[in-house]
C-alpha distance (Angstrom), angle and dihedral (degrees) to the residues before:
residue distance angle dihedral
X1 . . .
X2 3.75 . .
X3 3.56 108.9 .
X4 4.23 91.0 -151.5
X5 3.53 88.2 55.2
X6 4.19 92.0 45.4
X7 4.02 93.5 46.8
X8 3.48 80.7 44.3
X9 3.45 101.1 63.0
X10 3.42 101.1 36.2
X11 3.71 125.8 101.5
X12 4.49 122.4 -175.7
X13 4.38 86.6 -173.3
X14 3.25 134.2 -108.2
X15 4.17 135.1 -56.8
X16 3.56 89.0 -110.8
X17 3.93 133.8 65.1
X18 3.84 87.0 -158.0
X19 4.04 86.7 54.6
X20 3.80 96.5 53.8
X21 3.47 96.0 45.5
X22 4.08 91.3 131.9
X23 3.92 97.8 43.6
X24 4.34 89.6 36.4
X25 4.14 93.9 101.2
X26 4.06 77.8 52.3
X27 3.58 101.3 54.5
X28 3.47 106.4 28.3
X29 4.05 121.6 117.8
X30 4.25 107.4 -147.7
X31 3.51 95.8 -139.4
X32 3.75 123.7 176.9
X33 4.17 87.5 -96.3
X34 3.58 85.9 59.1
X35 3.60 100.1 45.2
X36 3.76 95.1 51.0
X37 3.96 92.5 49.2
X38 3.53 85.8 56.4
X39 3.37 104.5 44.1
X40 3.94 83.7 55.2
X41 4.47 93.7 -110.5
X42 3.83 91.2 119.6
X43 3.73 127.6 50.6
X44 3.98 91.4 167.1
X45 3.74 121.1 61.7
X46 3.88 112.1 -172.1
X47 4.38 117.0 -175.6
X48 3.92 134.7 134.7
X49 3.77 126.7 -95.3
X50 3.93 109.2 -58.6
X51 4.38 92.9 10.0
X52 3.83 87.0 124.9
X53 3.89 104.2 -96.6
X54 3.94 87.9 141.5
X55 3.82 88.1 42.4
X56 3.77 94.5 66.7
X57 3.69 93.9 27.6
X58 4.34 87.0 57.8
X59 3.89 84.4 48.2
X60 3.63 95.9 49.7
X61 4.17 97.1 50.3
X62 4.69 77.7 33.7
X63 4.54 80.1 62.4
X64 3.83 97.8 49.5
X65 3.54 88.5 121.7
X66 4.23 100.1 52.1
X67 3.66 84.5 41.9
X68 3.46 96.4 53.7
X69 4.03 85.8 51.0
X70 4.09 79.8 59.5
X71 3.47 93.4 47.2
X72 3.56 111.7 -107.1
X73 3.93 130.2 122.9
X74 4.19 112.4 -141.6
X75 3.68 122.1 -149.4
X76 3.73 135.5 -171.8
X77 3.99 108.8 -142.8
X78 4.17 85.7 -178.4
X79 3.43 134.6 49.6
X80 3.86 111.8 -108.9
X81 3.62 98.9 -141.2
X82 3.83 132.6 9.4
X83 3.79 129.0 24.1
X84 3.62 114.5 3.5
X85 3.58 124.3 -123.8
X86 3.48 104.9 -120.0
X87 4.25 104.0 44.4
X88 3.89 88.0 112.0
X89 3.96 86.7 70.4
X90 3.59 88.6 65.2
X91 3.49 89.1 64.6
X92 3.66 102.3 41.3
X93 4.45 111.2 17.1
X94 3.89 128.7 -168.9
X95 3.80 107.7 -96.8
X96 3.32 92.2 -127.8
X97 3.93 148.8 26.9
X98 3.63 90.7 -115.9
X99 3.63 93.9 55.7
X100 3.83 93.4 47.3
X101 4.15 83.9 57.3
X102 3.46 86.6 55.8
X103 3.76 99.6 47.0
X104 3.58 87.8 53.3
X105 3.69 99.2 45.9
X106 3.53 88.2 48.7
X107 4.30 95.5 48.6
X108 4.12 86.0 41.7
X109 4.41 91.3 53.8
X110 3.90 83.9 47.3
X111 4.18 98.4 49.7
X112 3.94 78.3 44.0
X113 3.91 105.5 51.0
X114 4.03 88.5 38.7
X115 3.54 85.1 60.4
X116 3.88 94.4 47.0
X117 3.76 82.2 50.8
X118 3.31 95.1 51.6
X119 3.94 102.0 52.5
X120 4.04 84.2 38.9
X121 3.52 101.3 -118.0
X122 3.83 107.5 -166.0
X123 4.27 105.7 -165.4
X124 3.34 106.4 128.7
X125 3.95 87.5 -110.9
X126 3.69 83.2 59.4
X127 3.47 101.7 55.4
X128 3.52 92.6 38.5
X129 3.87 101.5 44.9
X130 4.16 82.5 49.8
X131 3.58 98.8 45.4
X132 4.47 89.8 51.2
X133 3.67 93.4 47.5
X134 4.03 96.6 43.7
X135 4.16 88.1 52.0
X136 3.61 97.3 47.7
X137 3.50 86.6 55.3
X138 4.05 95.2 -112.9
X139 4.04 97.3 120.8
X140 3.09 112.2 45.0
X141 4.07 112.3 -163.9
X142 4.24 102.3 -106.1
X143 4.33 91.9 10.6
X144 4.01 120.7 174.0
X145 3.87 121.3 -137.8
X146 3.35 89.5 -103.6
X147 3.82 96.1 54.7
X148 4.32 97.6 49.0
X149 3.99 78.0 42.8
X150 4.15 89.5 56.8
X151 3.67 90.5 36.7
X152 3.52 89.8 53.8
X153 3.72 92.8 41.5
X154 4.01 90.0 53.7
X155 3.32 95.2 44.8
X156 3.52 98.2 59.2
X157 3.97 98.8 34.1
X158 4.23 87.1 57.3
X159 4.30 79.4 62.1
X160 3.48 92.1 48.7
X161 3.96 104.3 33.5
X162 3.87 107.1 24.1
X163 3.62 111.9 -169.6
X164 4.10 114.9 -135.6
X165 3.68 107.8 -65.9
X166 3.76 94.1 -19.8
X167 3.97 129.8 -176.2
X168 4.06 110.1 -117.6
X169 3.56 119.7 -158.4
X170 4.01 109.3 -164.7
X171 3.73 144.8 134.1
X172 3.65 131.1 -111.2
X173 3.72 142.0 170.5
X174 4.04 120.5 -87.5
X175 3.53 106.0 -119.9
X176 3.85 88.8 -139.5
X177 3.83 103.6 45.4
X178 3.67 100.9 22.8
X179 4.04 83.1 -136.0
X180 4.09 121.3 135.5
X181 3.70 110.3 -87.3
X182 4.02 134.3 177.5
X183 3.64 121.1 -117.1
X184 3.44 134.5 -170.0
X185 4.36 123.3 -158.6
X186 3.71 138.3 154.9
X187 4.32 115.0 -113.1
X188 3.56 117.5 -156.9
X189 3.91 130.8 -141.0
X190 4.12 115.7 -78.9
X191 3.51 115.8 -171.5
X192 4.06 99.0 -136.3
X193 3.72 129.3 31.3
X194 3.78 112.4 -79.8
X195 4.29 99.0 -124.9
X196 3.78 91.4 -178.6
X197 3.99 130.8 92.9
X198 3.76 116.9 -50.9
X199 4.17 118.7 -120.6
X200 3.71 85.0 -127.2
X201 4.16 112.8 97.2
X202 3.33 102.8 -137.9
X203 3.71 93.9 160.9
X204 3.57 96.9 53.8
X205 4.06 89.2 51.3
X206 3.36 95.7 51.4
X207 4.11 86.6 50.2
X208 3.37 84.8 49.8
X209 4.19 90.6 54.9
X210 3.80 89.1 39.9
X211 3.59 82.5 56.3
X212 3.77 97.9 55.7
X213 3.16 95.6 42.8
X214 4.06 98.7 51.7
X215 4.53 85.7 47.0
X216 3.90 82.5 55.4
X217 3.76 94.4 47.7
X218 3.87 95.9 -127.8
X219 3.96 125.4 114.3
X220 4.11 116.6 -160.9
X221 3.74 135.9 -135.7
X222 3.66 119.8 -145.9
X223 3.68 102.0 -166.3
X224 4.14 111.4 -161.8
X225 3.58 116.6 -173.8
X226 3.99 144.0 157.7
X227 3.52 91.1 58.3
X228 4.27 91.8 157.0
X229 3.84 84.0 60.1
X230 4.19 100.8 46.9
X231 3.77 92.8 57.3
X232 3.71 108.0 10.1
X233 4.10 89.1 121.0
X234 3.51 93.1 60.2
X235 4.26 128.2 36.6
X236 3.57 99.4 -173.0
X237 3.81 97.7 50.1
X238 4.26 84.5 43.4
X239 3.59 87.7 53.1
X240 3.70 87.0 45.3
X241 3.65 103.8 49.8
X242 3.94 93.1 33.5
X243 4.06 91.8 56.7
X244 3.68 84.9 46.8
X245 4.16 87.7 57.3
X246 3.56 99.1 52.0
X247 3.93 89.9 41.6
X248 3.41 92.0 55.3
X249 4.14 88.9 39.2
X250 4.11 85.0 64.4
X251 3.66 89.5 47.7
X252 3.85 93.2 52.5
X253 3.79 95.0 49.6
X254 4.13 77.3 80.3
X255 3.91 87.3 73.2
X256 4.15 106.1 57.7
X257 4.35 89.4 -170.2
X258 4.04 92.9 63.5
X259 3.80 121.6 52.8
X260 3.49 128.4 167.3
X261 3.90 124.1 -145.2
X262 4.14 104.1 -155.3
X263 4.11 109.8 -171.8
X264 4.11 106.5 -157.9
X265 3.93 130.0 175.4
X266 4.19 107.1 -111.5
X267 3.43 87.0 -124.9
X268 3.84 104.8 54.2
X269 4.34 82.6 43.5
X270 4.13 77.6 60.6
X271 3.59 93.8 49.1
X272 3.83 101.1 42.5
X273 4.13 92.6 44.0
X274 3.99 93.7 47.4
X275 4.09 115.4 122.1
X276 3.92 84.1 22.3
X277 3.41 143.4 -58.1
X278 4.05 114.2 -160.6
X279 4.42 94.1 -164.9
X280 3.61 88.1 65.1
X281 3.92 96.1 75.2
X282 3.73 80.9 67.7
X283 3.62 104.0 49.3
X284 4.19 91.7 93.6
X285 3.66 105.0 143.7
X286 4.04 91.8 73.3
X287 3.52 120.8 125.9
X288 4.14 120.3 -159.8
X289 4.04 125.0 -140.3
X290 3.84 113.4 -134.1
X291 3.64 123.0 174.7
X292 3.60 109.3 -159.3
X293 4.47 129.0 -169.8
X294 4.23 83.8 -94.2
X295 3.53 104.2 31.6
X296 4.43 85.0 58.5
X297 3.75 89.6 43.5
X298 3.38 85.9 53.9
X299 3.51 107.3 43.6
X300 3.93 82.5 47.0
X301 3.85 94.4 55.0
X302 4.07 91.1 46.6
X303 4.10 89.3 57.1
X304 3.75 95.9 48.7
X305 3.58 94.0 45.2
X306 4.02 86.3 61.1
X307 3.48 94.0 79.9
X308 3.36 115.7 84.2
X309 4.10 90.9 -149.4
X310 4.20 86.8 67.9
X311 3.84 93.2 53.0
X312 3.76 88.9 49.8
X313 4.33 97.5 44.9
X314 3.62 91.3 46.6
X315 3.65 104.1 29.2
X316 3.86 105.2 -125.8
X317 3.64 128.9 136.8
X318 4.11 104.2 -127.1
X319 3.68 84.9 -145.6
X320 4.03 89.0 67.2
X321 3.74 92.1 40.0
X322 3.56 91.7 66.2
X323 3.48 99.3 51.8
X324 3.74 98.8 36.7
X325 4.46 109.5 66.7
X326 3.86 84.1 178.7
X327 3.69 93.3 57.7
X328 3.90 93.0 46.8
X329 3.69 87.0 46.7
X330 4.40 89.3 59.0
X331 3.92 87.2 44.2
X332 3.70 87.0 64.4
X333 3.24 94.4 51.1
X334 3.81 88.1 39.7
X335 4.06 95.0 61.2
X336 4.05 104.4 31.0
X337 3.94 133.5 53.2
X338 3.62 120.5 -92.8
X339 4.25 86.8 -109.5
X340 3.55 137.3 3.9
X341 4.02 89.1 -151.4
X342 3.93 116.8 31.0
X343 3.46 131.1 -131.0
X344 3.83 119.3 34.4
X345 3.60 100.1 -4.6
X346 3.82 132.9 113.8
X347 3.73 126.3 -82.3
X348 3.62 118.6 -90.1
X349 4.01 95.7 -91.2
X350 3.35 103.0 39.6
X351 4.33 84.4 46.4
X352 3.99 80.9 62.5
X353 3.58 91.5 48.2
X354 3.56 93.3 47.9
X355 3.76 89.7 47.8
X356 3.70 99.6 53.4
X357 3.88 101.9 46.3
X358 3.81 116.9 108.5
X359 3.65 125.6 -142.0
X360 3.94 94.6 -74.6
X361 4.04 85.1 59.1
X362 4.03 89.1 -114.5
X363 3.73 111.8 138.5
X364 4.16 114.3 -159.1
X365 3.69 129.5 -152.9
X366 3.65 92.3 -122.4
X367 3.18 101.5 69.5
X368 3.97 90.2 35.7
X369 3.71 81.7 60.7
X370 3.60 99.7 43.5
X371 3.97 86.8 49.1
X372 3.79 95.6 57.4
X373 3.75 96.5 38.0
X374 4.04 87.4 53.8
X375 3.99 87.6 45.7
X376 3.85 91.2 53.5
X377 3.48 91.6 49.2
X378 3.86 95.8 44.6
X379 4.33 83.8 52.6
X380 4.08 93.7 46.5
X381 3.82 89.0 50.6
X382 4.15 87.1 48.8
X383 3.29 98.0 49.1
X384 3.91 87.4 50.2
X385 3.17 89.9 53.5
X386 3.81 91.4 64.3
X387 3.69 92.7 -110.6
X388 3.74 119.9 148.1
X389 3.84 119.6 -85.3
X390 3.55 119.9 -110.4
X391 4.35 113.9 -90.6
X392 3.46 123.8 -93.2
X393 3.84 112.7 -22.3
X394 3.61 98.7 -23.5
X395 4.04 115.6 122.6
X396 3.76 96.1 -167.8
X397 3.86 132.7 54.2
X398 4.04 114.4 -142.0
X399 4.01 80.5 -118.3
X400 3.59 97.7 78.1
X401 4.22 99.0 51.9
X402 3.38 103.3 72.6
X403 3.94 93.2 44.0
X404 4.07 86.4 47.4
X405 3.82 85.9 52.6
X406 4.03 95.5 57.4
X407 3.42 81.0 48.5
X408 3.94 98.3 58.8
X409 3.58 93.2 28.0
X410 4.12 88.2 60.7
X411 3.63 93.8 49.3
X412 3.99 94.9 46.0
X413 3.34 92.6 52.1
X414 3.81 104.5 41.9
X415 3.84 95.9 39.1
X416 3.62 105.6 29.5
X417 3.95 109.1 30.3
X418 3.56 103.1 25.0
X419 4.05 94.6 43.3
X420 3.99 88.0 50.8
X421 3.84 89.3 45.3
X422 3.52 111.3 28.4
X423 3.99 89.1 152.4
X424 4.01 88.6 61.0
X425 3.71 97.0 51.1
X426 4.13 98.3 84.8
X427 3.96 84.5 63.3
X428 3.92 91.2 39.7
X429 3.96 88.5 56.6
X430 3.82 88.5 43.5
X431 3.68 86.4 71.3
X432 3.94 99.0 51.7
X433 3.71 106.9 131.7
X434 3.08 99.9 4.5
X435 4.28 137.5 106.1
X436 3.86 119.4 -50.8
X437 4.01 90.8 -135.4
X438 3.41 119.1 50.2
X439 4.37 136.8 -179.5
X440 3.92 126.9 -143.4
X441 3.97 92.0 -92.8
X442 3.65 98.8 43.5
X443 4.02 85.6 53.8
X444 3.69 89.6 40.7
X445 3.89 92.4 56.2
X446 3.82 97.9 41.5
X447 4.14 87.8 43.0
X448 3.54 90.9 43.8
X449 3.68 92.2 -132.1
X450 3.66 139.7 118.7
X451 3.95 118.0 -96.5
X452 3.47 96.8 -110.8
X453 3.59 94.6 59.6
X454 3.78 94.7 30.6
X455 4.19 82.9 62.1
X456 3.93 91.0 53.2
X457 3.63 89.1 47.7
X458 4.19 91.4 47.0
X459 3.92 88.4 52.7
X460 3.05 96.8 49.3
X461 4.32 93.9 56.2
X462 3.60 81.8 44.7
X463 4.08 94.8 60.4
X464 4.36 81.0 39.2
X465 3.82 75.6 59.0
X466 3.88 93.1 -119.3
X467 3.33 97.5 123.6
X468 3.57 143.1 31.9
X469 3.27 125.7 -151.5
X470 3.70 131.7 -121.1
X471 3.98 145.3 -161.5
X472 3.68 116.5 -151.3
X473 3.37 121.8 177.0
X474 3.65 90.5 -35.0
X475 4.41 97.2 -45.0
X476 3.65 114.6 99.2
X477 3.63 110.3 -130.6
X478 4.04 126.2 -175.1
X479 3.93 117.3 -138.5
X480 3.73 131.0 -170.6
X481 3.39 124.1 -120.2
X482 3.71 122.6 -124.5
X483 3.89 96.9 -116.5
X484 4.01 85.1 77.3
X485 3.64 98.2 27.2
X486 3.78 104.5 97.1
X487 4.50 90.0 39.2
X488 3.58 88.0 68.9
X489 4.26 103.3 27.2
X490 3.45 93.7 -117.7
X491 4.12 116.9 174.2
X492 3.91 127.4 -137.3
X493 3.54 116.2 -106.6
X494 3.68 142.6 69.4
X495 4.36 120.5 -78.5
């Protein structure tokens, strides 16, 4: 076959779960991660930038329908593209931890009795719970995410910053019945935020909803995800609002009908849990995603072996593929050069392994992704060109990996680092052109700093996973992975 027309017609995805939504069920690997989200063992998934959090949390809101066959009742708490939800508490935070637990207890009961209302539930909780929440204005009949998140969030400030004889709209309990009612009571001014418990029984409601939903024989999943986006701007108010979550995730494991599924970056779980953080000895249904040299190979092998053109050019049977990791392991070497560099250097896979990691030695399959995309597209605009095909079976010439990697390496750094840590960049750009491994002094001078503060300022782009640190002999130095290299023209070698 033509190998234009092959590379041509071949597609490895895009960077983004959230951009292959349509082609996801395609691509997607069923690991063991996946497998015990779905079968409801984990609630917590942990994984680096680009490990494919989204991708299983797209594919669990993509199987509503087989999991309502099961049962269960899935949720989004977070927008999955656009604006978050939650940017106006950037603005305007809860004073207090306490209050953010309430604020999400309180946005959590709403995403839960809209969905009751929406598959018409008819306990007498139900109707009850429905009815309260609709007259005190908390439901409103088609609502957004953002509106039950600003109903929430207005509920619970009037409680903590009463305005001058103000008009509350709630819901309580009927003394008699026990059932959801609404209420309606005047507040009066306080001079300083009330940081106490709430009159509202949010507890109690949200047994009620449990309730409802265990007579009707259906649990729901309130998926929340994108949490590096909601609070990225500020780290104290993320490490606020995130505690808050996986307080309030302890107190829900109380209600068995209404589980919540959170998806956080492993770093930002670091961050948020540093100088202690008693709850998290009872997080335990967590599950971790690890890309390892085999598991990227074959995840690779899996999406190249979905189009039909590959079967045909090398004369496999995808079905075989799948099954057989020694046969995806010769197809690699079937389709790329032995090396991209010659001598004593890796082979070509592993090189884009290497290539990709970040300083904690993690490499994601975004950037895998992005990497072979760019490749193809380097090789179609070769072969345009004229220029000779590739030898034998091979699709790609060891010319067009190293341009591919400035490429990716541009894009990580610009879109991913530098947008999550736009106060690190000036010392980031101090280090264009410059040597890939650096000391303490040779920072200080080029930051124009002293080397105390230059060594806060090098820990901290080692925890942003920018650099690793390094004993040698004795002095710790800090070198720069290759994934960022090329973005800022950095040289091999050692200051």
């Amino acid at each position: 076959m033509d190998k234009l027309e092959v590379l041509k017609a071949v597609r490895f995805g895009e960077r983004i779960a959230e951009d292959e939504l349509n082609d996801l069920e395609r691509y997607f690997v069923a690991t063991d991660q996946w497998n015990r989200v779905y079968n409801g063992e984990a609630d917590i998934v942990y994984g680096s930038k680009g490990a494919g959090k989204s991708a299983i949390y797209a594919l669990v809101d993509q199987r509503q329908d087989q999991l309502f066959d099961r049962g269960v009742l899935v949720r989004s708490a977070e927008n999955v593209r656009g604006n978050t939800v939650f940017s106006d508490l950037i603005a305007d935070p809860p004073p207090s931890e306490r209050a953010f637990v309430d604020l999400w207890k309180l946005y959590f009961l709403l995403l839960t009795a809209n969905t009751i209302r929406d598959f018409d539930l008819q306990s007498e909780e139900a109707v009850s719970l429905v009815a309260a929440l609709e007259q005190a204005g908390l439901l409103p009949a088609k609502g957004t995410l953002s509106q039950f998140f600003s109903a929430s969030r207005k509920l619970i400030w009037s409680y903590i910053f009463p305005d001058v004889e103000s008009v509350e709209h709630t819901v309580a309990l009927d003394p008699a019945s026990g059932m959801p009612i609404y209420t309606r009571k005047s507040n009066y001014n306080r001079s300083t935020p009330e940081t106490g418990a709430i009159g509202l029984p949010i507890d109690d409601l949200i047994s009620k909803a449990n309730t409802a939903l265990e007579k009707a024989g259906m649990t729901i999943w309130i998926l929340f995800d994108r949490l590096d986006v909601a609070f990225n701007d500020n780290l104290e108010l993320e490490k606020n609002a995130l505690r808050a979550i996986f307080r309030m995730y302890n107190d829900f494991k109380g209600f068995g009908n209404i589980s919540l599924k959170i998806f956080v970056r492993d770093d930002i779980w670091k961050r948020i849990t540093e100088g202690g953080f008693a709850e998290a000895s009872h997080i335990t249904k967590t599950v971790s995603i690890d890309w390892e040299y085999d598991s990227l190979l074959n995840l690779f092998v899996l999406r190249l072996i979905t189009n039909p053109v590959i079967e045909t050019f090398l004369n496999v049977s995808r079905s075989k593929v799948v099954e057989d990791f020694d046969l995806q392991k010769e197809i690699v070497n079937r389709i790329f050069p032995d090396q991209v560099e010659t001598g004593n250097n890796p082979t070509t896979f592993r090189w884009m392994i290497n290539r990709i990691q970040d300083s904690s030695g993690k490499s994601a399959p975004r950037e895998l992704i992005h990497l072979l995309e760019t490749i193809r597209q380097l090789q179609v605009a070769r072969l345009e060109r004229g220029e000779d095909e590739p030898q034998e079976e091979q699709l790609f010439d060891r010319a067009v990996f190293k341009a591919a990697l400035k490429t990716v390496s541009k894009v990580r750094y610009e879109q991913t680092f530098v947008a999550e840590n736009p106060t690190l960049r000036e010392f980031t750009e101090a280090l264009r052109a410059q040597k890939a491994e650096q000391t303490i002094e040779t920072l200080a001078i080029l930051w124009k700093i002293g080397d105390e503060e230059s060594l806060k300022v090098a820990e901290r782009l080692v925890n942003a996973g920018f650099f690793e640190r390094r004993d040698n002999k004795g002095i710790a130095t800090y070198w720069v992975p290759f994934v960022y290299r090329d973005a800022l023209d950095l040289v091999q070698g050692k200051a």
